[in-house]
C-alpha positions as YAML, in Angstrom:
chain: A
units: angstrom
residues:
- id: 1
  name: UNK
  ca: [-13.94, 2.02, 34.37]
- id: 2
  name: UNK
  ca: [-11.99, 4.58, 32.71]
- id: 3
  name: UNK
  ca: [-11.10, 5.97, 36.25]
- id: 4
  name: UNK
  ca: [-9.81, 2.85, 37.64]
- id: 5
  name: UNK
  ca: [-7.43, 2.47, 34.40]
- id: 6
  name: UNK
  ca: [-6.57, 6.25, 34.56]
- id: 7
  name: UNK
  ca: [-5.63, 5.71, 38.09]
- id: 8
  name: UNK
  ca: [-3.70, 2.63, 37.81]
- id: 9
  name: UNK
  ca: [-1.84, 3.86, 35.10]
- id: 10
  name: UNK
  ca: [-0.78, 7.29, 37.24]
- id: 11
  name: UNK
  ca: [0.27, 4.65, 40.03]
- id: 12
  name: UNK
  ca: [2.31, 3.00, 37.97]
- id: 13
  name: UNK
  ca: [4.29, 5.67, 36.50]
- id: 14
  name: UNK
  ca: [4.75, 7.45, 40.39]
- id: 15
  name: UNK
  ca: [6.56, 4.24, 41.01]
- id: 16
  name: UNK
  ca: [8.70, 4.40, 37.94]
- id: 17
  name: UNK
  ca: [9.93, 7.90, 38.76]
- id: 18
  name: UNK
  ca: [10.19, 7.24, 41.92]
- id: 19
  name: UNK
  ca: [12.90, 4.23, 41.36]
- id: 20
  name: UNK
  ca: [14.95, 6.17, 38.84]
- id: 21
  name: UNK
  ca: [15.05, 8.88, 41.26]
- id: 22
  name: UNK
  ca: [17.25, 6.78, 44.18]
- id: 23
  name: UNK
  ca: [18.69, 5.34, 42.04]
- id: 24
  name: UNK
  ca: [20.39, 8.72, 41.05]
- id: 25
  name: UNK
  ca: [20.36, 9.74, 44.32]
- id: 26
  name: UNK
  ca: [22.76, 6.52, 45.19]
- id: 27
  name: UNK
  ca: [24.91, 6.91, 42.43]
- id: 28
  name: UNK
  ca: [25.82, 10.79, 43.12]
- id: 29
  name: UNK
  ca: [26.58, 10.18, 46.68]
- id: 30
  name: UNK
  ca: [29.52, 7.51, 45.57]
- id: 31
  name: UNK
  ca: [31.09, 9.64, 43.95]
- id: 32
  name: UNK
  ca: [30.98, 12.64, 46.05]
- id: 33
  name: UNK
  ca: [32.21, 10.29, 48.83]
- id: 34
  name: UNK
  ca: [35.39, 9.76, 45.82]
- id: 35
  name: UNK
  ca: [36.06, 12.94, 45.45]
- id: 36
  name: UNK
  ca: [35.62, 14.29, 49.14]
- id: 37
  name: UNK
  ca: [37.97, 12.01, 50.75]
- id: 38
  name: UNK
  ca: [40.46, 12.62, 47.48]
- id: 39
  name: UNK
  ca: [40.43, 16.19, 48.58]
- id: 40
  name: UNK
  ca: [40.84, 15.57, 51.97]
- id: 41
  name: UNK
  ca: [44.21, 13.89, 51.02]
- id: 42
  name: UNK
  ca: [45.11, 16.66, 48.57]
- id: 43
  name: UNK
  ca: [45.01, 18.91, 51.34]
- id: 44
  name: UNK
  ca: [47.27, 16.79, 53.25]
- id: 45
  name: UNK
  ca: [44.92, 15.47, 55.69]
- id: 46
  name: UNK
  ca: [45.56, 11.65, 54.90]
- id: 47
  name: UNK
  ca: [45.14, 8.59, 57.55]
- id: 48
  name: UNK
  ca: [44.57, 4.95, 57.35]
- id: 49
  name: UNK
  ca: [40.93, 5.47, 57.78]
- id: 50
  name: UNK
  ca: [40.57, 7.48, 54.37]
- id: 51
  name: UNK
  ca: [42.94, 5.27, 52.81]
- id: 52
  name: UNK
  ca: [41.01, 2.20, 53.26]
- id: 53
  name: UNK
  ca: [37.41, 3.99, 52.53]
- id: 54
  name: UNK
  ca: [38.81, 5.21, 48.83]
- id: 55
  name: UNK
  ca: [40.65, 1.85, 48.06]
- id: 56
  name: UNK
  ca: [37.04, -0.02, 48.85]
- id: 57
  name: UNK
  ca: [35.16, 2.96, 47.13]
- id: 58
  name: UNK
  ca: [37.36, 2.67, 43.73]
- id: 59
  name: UNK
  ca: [37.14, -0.96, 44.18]
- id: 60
  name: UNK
  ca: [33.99, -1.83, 44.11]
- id: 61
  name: UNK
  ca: [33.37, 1.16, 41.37]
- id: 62
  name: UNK
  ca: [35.56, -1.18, 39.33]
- id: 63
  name: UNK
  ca: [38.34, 1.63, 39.25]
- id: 64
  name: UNK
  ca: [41.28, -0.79, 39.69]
- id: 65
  name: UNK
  ca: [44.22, 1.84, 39.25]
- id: 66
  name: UNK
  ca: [42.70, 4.29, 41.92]
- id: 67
  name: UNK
  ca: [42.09, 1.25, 44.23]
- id: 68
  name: UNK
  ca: [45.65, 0.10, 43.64]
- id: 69
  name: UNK
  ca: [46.82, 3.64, 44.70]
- id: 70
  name: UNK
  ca: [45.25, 3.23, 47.71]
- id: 71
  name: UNK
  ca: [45.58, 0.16, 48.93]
- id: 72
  name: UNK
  ca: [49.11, 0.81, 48.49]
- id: 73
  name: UNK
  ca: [49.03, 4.14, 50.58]
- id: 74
  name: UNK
  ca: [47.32, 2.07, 53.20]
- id: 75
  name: UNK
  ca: [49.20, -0.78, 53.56]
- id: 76
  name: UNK
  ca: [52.33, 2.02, 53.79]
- id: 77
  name: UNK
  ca: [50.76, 4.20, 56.84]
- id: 78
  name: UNK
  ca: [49.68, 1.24, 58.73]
- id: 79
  name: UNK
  ca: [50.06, -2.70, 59.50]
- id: 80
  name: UNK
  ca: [48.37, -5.22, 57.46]
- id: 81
  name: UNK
  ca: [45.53, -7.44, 59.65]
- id: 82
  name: UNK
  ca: [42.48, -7.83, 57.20]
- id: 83
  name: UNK
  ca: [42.97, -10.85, 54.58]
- id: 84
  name: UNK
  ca: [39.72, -9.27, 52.90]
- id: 85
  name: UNK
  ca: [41.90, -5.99, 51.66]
- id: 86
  name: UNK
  ca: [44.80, -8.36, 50.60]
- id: 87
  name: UNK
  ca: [41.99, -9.99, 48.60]
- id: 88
  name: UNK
  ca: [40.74, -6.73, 46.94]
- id: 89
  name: UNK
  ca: [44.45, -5.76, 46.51]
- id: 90
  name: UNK
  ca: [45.09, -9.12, 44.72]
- id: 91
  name: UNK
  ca: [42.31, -9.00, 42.56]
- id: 92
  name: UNK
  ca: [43.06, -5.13, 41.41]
- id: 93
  name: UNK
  ca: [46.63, -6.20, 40.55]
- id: 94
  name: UNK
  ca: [44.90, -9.18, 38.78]
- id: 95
  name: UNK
  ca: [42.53, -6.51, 36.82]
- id: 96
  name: UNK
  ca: [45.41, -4.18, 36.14]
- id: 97
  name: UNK
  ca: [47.83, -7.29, 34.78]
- id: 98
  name: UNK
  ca: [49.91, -6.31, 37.34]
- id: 99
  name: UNK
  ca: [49.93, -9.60, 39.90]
- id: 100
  name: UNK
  ca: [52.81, -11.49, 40.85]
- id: 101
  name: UNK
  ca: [53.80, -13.60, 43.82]
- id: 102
  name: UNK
  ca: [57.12, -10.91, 44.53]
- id: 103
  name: UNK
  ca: [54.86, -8.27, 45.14]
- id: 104
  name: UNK
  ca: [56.00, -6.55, 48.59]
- id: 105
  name: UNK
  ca: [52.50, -6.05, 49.66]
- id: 106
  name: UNK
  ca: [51.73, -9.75, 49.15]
- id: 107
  name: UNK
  ca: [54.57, -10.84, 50.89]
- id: 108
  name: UNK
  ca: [53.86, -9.72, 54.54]
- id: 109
  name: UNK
  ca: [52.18, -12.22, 56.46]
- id: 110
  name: UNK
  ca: [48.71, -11.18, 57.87]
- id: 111
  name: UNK
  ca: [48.47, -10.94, 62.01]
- id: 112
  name: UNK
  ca: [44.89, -10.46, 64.27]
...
């Protein structure tokens, strides 16, 4: 009886450890994937592509200022034809207390 408790209890706490463990594992790789591509432009190797992987990155990490950045940088280098990063842009501006219908951004008209 004692073995069967011993066990379960050692079963238990593998799967414990083993759930904090990706979960670590997830968090590190978002921000590596932050600071890689942040580099990448720093050494002046910038596109549209990069652009629009930070902006999402820093959005969905809540980081509203960062995603404004580059949403902004994005929208610059290349033509606007996704209403879902107008949305993301939008709510930023909205999180920053920044949003207003004369925004230049806002303004252009999106086309498929």
């Amino acid at each position: 009886m004692y073995k069967n408790i011993l066990l379960l209890f050692f079963i238990c706490f593998s799967f414990v450890s083993f759930s904090q463990t990706q979960k670590k594992e997830n968090s590190i790789s978002e921000i590596d994937i932050i600071q890689v591509y942040t580099q990448v432009v720093k050494e002046g190797y910038g596109t549209p592509q990069v652009y629009l992987d930070l902006a999402n990155a820093c959005y969905f990490k809540s980081d509203y200022k960062a995603s404004k950045k580059w949403f902004e940088k994005l929208f610059n280098e290349d033509k606007i034809t996704d209403e879902t990063l107008l949305y993301r842009y939008k709510q930023s501006l909205k999180a920053l207390g920044l949003y207003n219908e004369n925004n230049v951004y806002l303004a252009v008209k999106v086309t498929n």
